[in-house]
TORKE-963539 format. One record per residue (C-alpha): residue number from 0; residue in three letters; chain; x, y, z. Coordinates in pm, whole numbers, plus 32768, in hexadecimal, padded with zeros to 4 digits. Layout:
% TORKE-963539
+-----+-----+---+------+------+------+
!   k !   r ! c !    u !    v !    w !
+-----+-----+---+------+------+------+
! NUM ! ALA ! A !    X !    Y !    Z !
...
+-----+-----+---+------+------+------+
//
This chain:
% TORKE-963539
+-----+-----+---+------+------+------+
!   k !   r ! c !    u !    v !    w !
+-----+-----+---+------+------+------+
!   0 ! UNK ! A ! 6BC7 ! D1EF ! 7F56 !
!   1 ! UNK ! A ! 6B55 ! D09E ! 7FD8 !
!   2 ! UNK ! A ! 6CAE ! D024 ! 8008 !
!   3 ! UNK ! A ! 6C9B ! D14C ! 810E !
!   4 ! UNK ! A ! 6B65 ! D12E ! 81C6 !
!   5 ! UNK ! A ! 6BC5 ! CFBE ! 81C2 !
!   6 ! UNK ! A ! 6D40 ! D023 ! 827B !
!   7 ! UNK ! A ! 6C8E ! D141 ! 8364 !
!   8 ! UNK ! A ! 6B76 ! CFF7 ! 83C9 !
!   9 ! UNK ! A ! 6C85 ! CF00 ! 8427 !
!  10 ! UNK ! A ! 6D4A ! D010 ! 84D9 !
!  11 ! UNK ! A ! 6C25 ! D05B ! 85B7 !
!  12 ! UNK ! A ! 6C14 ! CF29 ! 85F6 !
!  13 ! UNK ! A ! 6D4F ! CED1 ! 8648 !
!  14 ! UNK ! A ! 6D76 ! CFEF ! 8758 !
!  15 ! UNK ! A ! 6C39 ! CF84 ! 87EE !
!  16 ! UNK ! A ! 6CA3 ! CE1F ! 87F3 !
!  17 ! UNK ! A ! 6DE8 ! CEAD ! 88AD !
!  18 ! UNK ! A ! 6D10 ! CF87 ! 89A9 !
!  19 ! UNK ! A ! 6C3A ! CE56 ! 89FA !
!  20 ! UNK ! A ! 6D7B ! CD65 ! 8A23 !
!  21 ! UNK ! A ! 6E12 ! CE88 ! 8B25 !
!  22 ! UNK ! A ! 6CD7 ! CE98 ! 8BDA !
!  23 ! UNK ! A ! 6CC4 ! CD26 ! 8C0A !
!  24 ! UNK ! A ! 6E28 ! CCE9 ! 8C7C !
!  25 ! UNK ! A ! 6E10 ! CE2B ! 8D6C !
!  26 ! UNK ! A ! 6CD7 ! CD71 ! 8DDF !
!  27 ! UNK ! A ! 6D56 ! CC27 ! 8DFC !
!  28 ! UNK ! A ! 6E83 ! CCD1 ! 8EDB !
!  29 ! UNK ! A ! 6DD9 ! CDBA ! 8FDC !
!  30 ! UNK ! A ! 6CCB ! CC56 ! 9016 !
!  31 ! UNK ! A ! 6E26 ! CB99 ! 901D !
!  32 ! UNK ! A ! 6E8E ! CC56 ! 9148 !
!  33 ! UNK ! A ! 6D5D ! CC7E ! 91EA !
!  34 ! UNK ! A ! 6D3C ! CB09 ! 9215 !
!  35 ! UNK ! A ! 6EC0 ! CAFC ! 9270 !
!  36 ! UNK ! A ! 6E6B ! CC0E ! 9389 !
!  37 ! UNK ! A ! 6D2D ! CB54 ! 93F4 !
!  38 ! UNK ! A ! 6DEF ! C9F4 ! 9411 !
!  39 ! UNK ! A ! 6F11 ! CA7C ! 94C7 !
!  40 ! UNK ! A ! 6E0F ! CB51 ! 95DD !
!  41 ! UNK ! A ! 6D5C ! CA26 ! 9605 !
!  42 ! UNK ! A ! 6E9D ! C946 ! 9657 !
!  43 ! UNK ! A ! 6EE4 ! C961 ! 97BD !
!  44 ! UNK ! A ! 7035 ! C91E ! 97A9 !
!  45 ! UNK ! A ! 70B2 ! CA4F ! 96E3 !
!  46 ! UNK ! A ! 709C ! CB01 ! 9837 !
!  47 ! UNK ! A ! 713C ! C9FD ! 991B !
!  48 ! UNK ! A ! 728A ! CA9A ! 9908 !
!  49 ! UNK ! A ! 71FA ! CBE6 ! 9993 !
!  50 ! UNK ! A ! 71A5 ! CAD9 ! 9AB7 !
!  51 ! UNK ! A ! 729D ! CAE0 ! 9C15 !
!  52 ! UNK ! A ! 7219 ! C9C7 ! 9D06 !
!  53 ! UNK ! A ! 72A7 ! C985 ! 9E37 !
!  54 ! UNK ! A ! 7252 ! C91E ! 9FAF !
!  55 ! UNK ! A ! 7225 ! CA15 ! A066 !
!  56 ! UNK ! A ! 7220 ! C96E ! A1E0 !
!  57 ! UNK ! A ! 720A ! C80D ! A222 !
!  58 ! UNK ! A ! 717C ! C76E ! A38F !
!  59 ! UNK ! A ! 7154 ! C65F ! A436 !
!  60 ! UNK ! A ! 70AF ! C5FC ! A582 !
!  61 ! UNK ! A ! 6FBD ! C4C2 ! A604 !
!  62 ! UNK ! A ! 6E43 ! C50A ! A62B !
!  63 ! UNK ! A ! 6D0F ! C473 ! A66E !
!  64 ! UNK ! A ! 6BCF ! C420 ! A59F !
!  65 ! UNK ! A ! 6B37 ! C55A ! A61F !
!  66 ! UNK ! A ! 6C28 ! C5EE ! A570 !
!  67 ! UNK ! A ! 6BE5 ! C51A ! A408 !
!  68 ! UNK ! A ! 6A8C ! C553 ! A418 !
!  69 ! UNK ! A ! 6A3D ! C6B4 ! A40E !
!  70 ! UNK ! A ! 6B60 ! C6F7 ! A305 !
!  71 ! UNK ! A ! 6AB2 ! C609 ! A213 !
!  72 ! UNK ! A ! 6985 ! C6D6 ! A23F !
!  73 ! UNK ! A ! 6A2E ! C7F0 ! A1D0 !
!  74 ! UNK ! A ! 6B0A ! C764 ! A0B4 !
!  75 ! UNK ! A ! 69DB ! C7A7 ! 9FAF !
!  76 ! UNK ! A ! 69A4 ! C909 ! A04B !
!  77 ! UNK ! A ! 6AFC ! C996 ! A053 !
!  78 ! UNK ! A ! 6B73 ! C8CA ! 9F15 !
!  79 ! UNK ! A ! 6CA6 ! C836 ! 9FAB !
!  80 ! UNK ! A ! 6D1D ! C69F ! 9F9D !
!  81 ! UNK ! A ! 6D06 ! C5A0 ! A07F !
!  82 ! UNK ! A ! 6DC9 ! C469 ! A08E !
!  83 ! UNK ! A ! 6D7D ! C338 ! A13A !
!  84 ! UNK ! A ! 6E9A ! C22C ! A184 !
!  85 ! UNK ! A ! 6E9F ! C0E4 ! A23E !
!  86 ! UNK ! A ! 6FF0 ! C0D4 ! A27E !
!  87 ! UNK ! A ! 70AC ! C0DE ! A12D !
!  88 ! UNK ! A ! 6F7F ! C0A2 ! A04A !
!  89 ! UNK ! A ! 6E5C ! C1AA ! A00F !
!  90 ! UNK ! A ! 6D42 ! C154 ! A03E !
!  91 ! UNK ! A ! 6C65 ! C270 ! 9FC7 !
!  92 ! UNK ! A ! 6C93 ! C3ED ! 9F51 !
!  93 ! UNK ! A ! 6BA1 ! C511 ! 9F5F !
!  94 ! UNK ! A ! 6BE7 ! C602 ! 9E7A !
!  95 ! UNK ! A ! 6AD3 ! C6CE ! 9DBA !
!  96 ! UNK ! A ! 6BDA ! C6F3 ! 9C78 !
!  97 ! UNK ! A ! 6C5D ! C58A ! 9C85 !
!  98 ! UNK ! A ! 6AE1 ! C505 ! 9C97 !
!  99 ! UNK ! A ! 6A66 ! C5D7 ! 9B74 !
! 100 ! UNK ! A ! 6B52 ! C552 ! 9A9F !
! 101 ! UNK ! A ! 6B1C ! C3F3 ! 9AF3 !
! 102 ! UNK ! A ! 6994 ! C463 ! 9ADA !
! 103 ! UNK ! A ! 69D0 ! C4E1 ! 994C !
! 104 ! UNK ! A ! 6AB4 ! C3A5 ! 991A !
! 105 ! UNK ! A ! 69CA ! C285 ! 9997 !
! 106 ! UNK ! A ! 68C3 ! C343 ! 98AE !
! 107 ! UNK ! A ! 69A2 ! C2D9 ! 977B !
! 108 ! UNK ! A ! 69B8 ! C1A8 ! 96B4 !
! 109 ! UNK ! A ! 6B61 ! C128 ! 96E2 !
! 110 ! UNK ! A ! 6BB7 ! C166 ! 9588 !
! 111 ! UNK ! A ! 6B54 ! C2D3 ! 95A0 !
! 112 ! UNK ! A ! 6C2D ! C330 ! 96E6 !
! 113 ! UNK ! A ! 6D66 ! C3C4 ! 96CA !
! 114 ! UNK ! A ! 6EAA ! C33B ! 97A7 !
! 115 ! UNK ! A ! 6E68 ! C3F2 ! 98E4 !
! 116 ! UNK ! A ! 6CFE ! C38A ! 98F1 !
! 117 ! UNK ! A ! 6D72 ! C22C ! 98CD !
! 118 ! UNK ! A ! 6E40 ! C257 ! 99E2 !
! 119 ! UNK ! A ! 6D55 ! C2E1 ! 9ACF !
! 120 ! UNK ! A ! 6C72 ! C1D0 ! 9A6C !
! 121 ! UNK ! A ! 6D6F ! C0A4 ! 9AC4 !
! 122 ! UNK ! A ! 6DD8 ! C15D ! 9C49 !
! 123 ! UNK ! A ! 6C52 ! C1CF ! 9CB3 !
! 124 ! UNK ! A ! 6B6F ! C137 ! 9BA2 !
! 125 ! UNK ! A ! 6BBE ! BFC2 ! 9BE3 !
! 126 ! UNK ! A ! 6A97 ! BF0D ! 9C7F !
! 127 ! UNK ! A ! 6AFC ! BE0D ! 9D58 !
! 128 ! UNK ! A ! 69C8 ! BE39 ! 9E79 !
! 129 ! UNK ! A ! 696D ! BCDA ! 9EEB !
! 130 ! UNK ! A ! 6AC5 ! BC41 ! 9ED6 !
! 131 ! UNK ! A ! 6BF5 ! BC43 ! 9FA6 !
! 132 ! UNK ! A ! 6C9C ! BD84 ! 9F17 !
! 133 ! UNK ! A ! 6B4D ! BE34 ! 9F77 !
! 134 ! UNK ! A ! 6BAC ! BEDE ! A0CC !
! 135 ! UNK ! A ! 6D1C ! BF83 ! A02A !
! 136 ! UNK ! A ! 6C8E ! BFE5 ! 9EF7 !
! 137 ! UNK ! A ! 6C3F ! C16A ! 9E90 !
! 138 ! UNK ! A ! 6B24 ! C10F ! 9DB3 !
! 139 ! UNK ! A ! 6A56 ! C24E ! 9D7C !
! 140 ! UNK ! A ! 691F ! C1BB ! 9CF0 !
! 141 ! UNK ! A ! 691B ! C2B3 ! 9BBC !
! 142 ! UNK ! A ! 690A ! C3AC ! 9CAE !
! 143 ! UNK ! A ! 6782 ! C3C7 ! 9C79 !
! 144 ! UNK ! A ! 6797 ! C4E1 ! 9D81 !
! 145 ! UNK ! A ! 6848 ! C5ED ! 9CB9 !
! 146 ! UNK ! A ! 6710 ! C671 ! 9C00 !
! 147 ! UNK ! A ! 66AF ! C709 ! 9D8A !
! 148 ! UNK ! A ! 67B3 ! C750 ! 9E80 !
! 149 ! UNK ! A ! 66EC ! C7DA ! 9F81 !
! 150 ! UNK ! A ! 65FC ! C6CA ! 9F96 !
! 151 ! UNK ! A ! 667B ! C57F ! 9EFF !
! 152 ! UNK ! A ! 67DF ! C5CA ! 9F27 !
! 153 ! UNK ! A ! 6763 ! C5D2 ! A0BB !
! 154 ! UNK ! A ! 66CA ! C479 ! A0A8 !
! 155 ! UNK ! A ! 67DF ! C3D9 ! A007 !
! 156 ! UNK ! A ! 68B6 ! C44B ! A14B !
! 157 ! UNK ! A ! 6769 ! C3DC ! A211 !
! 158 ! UNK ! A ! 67C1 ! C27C ! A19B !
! 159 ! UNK ! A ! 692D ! C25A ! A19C !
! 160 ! UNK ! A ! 6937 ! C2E5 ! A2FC !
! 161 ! UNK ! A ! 6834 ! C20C ! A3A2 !
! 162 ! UNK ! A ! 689E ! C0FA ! A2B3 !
! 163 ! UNK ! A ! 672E ! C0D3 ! A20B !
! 164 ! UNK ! A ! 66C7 ! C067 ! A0B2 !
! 165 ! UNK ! A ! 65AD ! C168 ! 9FDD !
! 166 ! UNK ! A ! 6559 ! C1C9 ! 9E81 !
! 167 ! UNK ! A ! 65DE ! C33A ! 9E23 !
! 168 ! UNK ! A ! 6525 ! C3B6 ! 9CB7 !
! 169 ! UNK ! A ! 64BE ! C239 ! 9C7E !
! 170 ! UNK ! A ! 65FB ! C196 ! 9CBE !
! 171 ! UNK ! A ! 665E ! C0BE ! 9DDD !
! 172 ! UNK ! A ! 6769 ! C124 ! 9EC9 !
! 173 ! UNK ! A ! 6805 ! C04D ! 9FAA !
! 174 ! UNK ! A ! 68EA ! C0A5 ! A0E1 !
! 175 ! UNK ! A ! 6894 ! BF6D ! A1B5 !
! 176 ! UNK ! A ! 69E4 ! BEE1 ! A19A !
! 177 ! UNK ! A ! 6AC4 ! C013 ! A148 !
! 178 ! UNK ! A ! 6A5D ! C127 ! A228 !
! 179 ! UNK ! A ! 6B07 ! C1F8 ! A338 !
! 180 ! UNK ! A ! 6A5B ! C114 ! A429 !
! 181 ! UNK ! A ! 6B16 ! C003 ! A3E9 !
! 182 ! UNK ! A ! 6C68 ! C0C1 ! A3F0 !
! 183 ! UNK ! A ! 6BF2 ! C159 ! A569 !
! 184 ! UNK ! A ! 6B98 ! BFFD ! A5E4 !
! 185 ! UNK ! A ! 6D10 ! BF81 ! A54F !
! 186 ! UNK ! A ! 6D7A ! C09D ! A60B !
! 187 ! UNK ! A ! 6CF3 ! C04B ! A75F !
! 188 ! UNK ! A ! 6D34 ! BEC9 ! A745 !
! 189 ! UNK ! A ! 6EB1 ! BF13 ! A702 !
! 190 ! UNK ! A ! 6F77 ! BFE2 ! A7FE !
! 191 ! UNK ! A ! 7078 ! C0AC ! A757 !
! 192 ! UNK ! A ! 6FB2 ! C0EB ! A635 !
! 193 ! UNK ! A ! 6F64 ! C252 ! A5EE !
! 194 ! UNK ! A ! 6EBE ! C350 ! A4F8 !
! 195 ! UNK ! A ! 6FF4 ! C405 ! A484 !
! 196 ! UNK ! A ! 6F6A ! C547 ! A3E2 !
! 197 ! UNK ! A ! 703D ! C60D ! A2D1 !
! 198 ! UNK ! A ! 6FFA ! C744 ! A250 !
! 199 ! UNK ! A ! 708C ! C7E2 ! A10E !
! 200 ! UNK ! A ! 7047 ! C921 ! A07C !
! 201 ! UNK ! A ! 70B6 ! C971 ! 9F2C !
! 202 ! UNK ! A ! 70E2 ! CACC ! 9EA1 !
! 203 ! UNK ! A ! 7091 ! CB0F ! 9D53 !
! 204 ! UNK ! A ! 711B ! CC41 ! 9C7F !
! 205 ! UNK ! A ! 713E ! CCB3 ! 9B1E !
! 206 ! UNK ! A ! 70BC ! CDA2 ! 9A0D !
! 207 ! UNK ! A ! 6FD6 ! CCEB ! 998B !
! 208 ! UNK ! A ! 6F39 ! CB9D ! 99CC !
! 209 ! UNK ! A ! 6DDB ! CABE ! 998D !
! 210 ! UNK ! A ! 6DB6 ! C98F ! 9A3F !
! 211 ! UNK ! A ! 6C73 ! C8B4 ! 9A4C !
! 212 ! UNK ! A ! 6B0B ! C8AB ! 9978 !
! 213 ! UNK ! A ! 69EB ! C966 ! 99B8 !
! 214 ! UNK ! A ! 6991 ! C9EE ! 9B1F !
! 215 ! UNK ! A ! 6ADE ! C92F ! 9B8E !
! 216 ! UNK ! A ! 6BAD ! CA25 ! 9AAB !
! 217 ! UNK ! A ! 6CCE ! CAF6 ! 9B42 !
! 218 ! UNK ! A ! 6D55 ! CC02 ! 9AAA !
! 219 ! UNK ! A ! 6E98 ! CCAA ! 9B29 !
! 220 ! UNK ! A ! 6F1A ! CDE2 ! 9AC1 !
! 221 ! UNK ! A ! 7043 ! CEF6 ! 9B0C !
! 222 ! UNK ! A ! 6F5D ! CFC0 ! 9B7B !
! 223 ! UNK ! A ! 6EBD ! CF29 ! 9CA9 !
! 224 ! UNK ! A ! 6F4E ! CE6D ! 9DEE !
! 225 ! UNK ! A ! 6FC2 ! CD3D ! 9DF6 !
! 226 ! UNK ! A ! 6EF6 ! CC11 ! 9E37 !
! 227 ! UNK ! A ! 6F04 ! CAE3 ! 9F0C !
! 228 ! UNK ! A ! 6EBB ! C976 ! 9ED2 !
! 229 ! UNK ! A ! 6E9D ! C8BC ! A01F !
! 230 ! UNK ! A ! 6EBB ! C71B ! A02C !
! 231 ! UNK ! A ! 6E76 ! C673 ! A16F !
! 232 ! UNK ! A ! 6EEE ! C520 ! A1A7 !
! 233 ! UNK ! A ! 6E99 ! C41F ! A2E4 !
! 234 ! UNK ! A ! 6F43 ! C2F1 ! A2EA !
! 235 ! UNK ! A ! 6EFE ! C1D0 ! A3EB !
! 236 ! UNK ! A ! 7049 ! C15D ! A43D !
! 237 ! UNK ! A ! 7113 ! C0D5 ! A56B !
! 238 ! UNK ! A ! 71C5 ! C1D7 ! A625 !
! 239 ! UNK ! A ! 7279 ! C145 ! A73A !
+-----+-----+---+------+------+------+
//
């Protein structure tokens, strides 16, 4: 008889020993794919195939610095990207995306930024002010101005326009050598030099797309139009 209750014990305990094992591995599978689901939504380039990108219209034509000026004013507003070239070299960019990225880089130590932040630190994080380089380089100062478009990201085009030198959120920046004054006066002390503006509009379409981090996210869907990414370019270059 004890043989028995002994069998029926172990028997009971071997089918709840199989009922916990199931429950565990089902477990284990369903968290399994929730963290496979969660890593491949938060990888942006899953979508990229969904992504069609092409130029949409292209022009060209010479303008003046009252032309320049008021589109930098606007380039923080209406979220579109300015280039600045002196000739073949740029000289400076203004680009809300670009400079947020270079903001969240600059606020890393080097061994904890990935490839493309290195990169964007070597073309606009590379301090030469001072020194020969300084009036062709695109240094963005850490782009201290990101944190308030409306008002800092206005005094940092204060100062590169008039070609002035102030402290944005406690950190100096300095336009007295590379400005858009100094690419005017270049201008007017060398006939046959223009401002050659170009104008590119790119179309983006696709099912489903997220580009950026936090209010700079864009999110593109079937379902709605279209959208446009505008880059404005003025290059100082001889025409004649």
């Amino acid at each position: 008889m004890e043989n028995a209750v002994d069998a029926v014990k172990m028997a009971f305990a071997m089918l709840v020993l199989v009922i916990a094992l199931s429950t565990a591995i089902y477990a284990l599978s369903i968290t399994n794919n929730t963290v496979k689901s969660i890593i491949y939504m938060n990888d942006r380039t899953n979508f990229y195939d969904n992504l069609d990108v092409t130029a949409e219209s292209k022009t060209y034509r010479l303008v003046d610095s009252d032309t320049i000026v008021p589109t930098l004013y606007r380039y923080y507003k209406e979220n579109f990207s300015v280039k600045i070239y002196d000739e073949d070299t740029l000289v400076q960019i203004f680009d809300i995306n670009t400079e947020g990225e270079v903001n969240k880089a600059s606020s890393l130590r080097p061994a904890l930024r990935d490839e493309a932040q290195n990169a964007l630190i070597s073309k606009y994080g590379n301090k030469t002010v001072g020194t020969a380089e300084d009036s062709t380089n695109p240094y963005l100062f850490e782009a201290p101005w990101i944190g308030n478009t409306n008002t800092d990201t206005k005094t940092r085009v204060d100062l590169y326009v008039n070609g002035e030198c102030g402290y944005i959120n406690n950190i100096f920046v300095d336009y007295r050598n590379n400005n858009l004054k100094r690419l005017i006066d270049k201008k007017e002390a060398n006939p046959g030099y223009e401002f050659v503006e170009s104008f590119v509009k790119y179309t983006y379409t696709g099912d489903t797309i997220a580009v950026g981090e936090g209010d700079s996210i864009e999110t593109i869907t079937g379902n709605i139009q279209p959208e446009d990414k505008i880059e404005i370019t003025y290059s100082l270059e001889r025409v004649d």
